[in-house]
C-alpha positions in Angstrom: 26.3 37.2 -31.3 22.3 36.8 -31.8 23.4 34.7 -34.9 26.1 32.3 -32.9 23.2 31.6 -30.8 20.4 31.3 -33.1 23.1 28.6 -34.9 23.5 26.8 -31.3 19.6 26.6 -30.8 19.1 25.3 -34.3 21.6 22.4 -34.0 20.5 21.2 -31.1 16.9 21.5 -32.1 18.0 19.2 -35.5 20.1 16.5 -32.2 16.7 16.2 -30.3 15.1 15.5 -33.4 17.4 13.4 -34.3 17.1 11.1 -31.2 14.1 11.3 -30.7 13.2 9.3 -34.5 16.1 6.9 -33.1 14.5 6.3 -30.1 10.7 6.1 -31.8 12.6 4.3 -34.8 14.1 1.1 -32.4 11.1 1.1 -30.4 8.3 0.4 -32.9 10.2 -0.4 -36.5 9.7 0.4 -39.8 6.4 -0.6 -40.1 4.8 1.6 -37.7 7.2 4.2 -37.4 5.7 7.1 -39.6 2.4 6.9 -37.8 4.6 7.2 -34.7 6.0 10.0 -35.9 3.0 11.9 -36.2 0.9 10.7 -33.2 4.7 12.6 -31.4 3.6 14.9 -33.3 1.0 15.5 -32.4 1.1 14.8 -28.6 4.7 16.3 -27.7 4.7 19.0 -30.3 1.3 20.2 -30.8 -0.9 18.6 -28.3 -4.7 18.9 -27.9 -6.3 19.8 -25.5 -8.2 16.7 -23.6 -9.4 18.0 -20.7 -13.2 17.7 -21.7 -12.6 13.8 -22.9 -15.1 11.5 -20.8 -13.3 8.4 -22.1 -11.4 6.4 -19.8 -7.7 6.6 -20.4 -5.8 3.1 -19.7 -3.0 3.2 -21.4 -0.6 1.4 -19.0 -3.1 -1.1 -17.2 -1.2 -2.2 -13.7 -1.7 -5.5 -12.9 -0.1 -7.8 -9.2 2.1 -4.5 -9.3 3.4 -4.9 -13.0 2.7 -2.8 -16.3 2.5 -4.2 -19.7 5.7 -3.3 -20.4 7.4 -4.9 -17.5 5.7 -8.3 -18.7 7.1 -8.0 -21.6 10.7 -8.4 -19.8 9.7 -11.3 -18.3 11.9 -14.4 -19.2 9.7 -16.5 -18.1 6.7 -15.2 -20.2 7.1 -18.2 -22.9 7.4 -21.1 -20.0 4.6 -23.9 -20.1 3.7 -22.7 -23.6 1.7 -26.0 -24.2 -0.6 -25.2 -21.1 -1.4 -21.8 -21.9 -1.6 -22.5 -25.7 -4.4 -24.9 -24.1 -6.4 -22.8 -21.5 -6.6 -19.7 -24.1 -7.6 -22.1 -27.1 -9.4 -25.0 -25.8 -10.9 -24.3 -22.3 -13.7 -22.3 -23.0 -14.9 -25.3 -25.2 -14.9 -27.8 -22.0 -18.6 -28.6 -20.2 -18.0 -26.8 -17.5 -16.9 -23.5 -19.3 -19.8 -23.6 -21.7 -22.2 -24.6 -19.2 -20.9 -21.3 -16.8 -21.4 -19.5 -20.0 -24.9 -20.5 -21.4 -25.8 -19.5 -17.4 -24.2 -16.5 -17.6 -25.2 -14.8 -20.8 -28.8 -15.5 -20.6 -29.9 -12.2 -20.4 -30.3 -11.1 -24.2 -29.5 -6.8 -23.9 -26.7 -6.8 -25.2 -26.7 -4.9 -28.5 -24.1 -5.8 -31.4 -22.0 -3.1 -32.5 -22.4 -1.5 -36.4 -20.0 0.2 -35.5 -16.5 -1.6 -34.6 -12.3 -1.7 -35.4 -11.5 -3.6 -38.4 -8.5 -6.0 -38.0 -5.9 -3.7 -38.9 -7.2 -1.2 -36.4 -7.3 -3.3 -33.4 -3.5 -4.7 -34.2 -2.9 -1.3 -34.7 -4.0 -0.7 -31.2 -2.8 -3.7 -29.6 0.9 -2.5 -30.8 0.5 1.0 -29.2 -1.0 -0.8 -25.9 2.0 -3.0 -25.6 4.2 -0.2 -26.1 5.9 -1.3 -29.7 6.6 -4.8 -27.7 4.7 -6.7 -30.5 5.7 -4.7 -33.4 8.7 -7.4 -35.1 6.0 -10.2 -34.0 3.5 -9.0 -35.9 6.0 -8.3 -38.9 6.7 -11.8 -38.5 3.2 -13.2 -38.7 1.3 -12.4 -35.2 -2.7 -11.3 -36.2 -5.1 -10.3 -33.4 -8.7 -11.2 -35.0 -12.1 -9.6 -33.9 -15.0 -11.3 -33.4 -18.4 -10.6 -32.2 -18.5 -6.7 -30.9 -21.4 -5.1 -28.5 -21.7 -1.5 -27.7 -20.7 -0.8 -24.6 -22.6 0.8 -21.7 -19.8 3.5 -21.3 -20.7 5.1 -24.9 -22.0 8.5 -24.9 -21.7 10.1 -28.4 -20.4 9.4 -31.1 -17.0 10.8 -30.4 -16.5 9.0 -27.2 -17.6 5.5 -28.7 -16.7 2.3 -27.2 -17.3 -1.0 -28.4 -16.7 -4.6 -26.4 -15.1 -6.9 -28.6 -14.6 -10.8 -28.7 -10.2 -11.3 -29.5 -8.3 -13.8 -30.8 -4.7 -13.6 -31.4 -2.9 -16.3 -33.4 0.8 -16.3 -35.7 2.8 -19.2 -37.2 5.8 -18.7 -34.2 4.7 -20.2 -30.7 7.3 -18.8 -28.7 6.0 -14.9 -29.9 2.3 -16.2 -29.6 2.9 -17.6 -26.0 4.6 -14.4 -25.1 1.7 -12.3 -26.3 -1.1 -14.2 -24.6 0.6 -14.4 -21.9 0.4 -10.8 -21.3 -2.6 -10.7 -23.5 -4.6 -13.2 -21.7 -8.5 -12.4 -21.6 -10.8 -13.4 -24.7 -12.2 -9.8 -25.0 -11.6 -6.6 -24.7 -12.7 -2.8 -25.4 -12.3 -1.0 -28.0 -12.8 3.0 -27.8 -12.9 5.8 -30.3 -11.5 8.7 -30.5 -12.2 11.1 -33.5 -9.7 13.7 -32.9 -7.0 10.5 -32.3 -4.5 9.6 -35.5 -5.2 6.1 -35.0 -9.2 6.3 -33.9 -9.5 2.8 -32.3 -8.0 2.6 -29.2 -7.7 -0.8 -26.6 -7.8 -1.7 -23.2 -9.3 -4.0 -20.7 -12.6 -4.8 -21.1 -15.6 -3.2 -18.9 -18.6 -5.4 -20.0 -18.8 -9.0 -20.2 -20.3 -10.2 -23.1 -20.7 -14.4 -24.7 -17.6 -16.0 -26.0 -17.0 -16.2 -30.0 -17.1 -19.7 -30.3 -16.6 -19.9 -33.9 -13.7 -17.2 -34.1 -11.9 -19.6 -31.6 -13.0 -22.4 -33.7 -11.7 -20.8 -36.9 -8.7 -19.9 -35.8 -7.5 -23.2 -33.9 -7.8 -24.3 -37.6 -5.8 -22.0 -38.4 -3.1 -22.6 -35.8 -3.2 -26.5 -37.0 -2.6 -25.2 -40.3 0.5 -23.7 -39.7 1.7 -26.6 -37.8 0.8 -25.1 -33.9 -1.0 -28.1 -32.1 -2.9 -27.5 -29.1 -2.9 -30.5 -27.2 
């Protein structure tokens, strides 16, 4: 009798397993799936114990009453691509944004960051924060590109780091791209560390301002142009 049952646990111990690397599997693909699998893992299975964290948690920023992901479902998100493509790319290089800016940033306390995400690290994050919603765009080309960092105010040690980053996402398909920065709007954004985290770097929305990276826009616009995006 013990056995039967031991037997009936067991199997559907291996179906939840089983569904759950389905579900994980058709959510964030291939490329990120074995990390996914561990960060479970490591959350659902074995989970630490956070309640002495001091950093601030924003997983699922809300926004006019919507969450990332329900952006993401939006079939509108890739309408007046050409005006977006401009106000993301181009704007901040007009008088009057450059003029608010010089006024803006005149104070000089900001400190730039040693320490900051690499590339990979803040795509990495970017895909978590959007909940696997970018993951076949960026196996199809999408990049998010760091720029100038600063330390942020927030930082107390060095396991609760955070960093305030200049960001730049670009990629060869402007319907994806559109879609991204749509819901990805804002030219910086945190970045916060987590040593006890699988994936370390962490995003959300930023909590200092700090001077727009004029020559990460300017290098990737060229970029964009090279791969036949023209922002008009």
């Amino acid at each position: 009798m013990i056995k039967n049952i031991l037997k009936v646990l067991l199997l559907f111990t291996l179906l939840l397993f089983g569904w759950v690397t389905w579900k994980i599997y058709s959510t964030v693909g291939w490329t990120n799936f074995k990390s996914t699998m561990k960060h479970f893992a490591q959350e659902k299975i074995l989970p630490r114990d956070k309640s002495n964290d001091t950093t601030i948690q924003n997983d699922t920023i809300i926004s006019a009453g919507n969450t990332i992901v329900d952006k993401f479902q939006d079939q509108n998100l890739s309408d007046n691509s050409n005006e977006k493509l401009y106000y993301y790319f181009k704007e901040p290089f007009t008088n009057e944004s450059k003029a608010l800016e010089k006024e803006k940033y005149s104070n000089k306390s900001l400190k730039k960051a040693e320490r900051k995400p690499t590339n990979e690290d803040a795509q990495q994050a970017f895909i978590i924060y959007s909940k696997g919603n970018i993951t076949d765009f960026v196996e199809r080309g999408l990049q998010v590109r760091l720029g100038k960092c600063y330390e942020n105010e927030v930082s107390i040690d060095e396991k609760n780091y955070r960093v305030t980053c200049n960001v730049v996402i670009v990629g060869p398909n402007v319907d994806e791209l559109v879609k991204t920065i749509s819901v990805f709007n804002n030219n910086t954004y945190d970045f916060y560390y987590e040593e006890d985290d699988l994936w370390k770097w962490n995003v959300t929305e930023e909590t200092m301002n700090i001077p727009f990276d004029y020559s990460l826009y300017e290098e990737n616009i060229k970029f964009l142009d090279e791969v036949g995006i023209v922002i008009k």
